[in-house]
N, C-alpha and C positions, 0 to 999 in steps of 0.2 A: 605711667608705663603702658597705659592700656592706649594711650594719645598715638605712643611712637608703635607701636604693633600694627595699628590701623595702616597708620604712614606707611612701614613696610608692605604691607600686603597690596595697599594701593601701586607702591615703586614697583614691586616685583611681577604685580600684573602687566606694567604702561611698559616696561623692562624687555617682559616678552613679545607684547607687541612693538617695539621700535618704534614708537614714535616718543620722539625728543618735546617736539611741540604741545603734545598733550603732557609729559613729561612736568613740563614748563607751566600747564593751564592749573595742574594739579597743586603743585606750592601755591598758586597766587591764589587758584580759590576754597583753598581748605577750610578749616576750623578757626583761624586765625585772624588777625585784622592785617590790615596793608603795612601798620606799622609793627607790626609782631615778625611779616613776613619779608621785611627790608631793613630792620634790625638786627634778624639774624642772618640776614646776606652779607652785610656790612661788618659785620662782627665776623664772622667766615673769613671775608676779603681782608677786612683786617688782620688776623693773626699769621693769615698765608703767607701776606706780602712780609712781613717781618723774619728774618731766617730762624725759624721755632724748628723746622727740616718736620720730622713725625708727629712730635708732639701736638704741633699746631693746631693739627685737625681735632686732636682729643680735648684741649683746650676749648677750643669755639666750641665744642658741641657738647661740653659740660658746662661752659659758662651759656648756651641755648637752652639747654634742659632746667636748670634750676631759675633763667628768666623767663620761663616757658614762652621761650620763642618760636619758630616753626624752624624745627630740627633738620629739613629737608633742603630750605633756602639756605639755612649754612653750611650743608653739607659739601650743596652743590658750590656753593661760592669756594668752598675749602678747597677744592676743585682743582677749579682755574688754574695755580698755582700746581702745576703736576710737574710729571719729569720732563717731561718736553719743554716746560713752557720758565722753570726754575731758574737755569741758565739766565733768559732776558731778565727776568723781574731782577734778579741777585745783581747782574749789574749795571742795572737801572738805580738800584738801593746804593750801592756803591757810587755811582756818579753824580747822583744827585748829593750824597752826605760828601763827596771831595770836591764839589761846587760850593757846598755851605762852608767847607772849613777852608780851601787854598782859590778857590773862585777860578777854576780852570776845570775844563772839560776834557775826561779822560776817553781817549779814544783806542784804550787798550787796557788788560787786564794790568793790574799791577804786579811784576814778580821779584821787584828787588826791595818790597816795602817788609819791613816787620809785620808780624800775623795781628799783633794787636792796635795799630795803624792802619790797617786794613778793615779789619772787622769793626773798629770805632765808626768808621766813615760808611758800612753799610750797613751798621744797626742807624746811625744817625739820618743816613738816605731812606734806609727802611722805615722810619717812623714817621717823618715828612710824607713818604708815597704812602703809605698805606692808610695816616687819616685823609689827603686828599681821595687817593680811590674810595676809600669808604664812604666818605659824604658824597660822592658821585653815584657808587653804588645804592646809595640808601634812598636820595632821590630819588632814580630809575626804578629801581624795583619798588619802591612806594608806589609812583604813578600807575604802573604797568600792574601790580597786586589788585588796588583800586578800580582801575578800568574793568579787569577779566572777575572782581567780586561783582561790580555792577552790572556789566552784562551778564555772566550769570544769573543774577537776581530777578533782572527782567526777563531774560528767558525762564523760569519759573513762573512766575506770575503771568504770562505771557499761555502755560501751560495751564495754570490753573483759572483760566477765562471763566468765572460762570455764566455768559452767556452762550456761550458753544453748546450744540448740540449735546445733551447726554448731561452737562451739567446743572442743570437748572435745580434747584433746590423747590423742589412740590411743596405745597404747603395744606395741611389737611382745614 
């Protein structure tokens, strides 16, 4: 509890100063390892792309918390998947599940199909997209968590020079 309190106080400061980018430096270099913190992106991205509609985000970020993943990277990834953006994925999920079952490309919603012929074909598209984008996801944000921990690193170590003026360790 005390992990995700920290989390917050960090978002809510990066929040008010508007920067996205630090926003961003902050999930990859937290308390976490790269694969804790593209675990729970994936895991995010995954339940989003699937029509879960609210629930989904409650979902990833109790199935984050009990794998103590980095609650932050699936928040954001739960995201993506917003009202704007709901429309394309849903019938993205849709065209890909009525490619796997009738092998033709819909170039229009469907509105003279039954609700449960419909919905079959976009839980089925939804489940196809969603572990592809998540193994997409998990990659990227691996790398990318990985990189910004190891720079970080070295810029510490980089700080703590003891041969720099001031630090030199006296010895009596």
């Amino acid at each position: 509890m005390r992990r995700i309190l920290l989390e917050k106080e960090r978002l809510q400061k990066l929040w008010k100063q508007h920067k996205i980018k630090d926003l961003l430096k902050l999930v990859a270099i937290g308390n976490n390892t790269p694969h804790q913190v593209a675990l729970g992106a994936a895991i995010g991205l995954f339940v989003s792309i699937i029509p879960t509609f609210l629930v989904g985000m409650l979902i990833a970020l109790y199935v984050a918390w009990e794998r103590k993943l980095n609650m932050l990277s699936t928040f954001l990834a739960t995201m993506i998947v917003n009202p704007f953006t709901f429309p394309f994925v849903y019938f993205m999920d849709y065209a890909i599940g009525d490619y796997i079952i009738s092998h033709n490309i819909p170039l229009s919603l469907p509105t003279s199909q039954p609700l449960s012929i419909v919905a079959s074909r976009v839980y089925l598209g939804g489940a196809v997209f969603a572990i592809t984008a998540s193994i997409v996801m998990y990659v990227v944000v691996y790398y990318v968590a990985g990189y910004y921990q190891k720079k970080n690193l070295n810029e510490k170590i980089k700080e703590m020079n003891p041969f720099k003026k001031g630090n030199l360790i006296k010895h009596k």
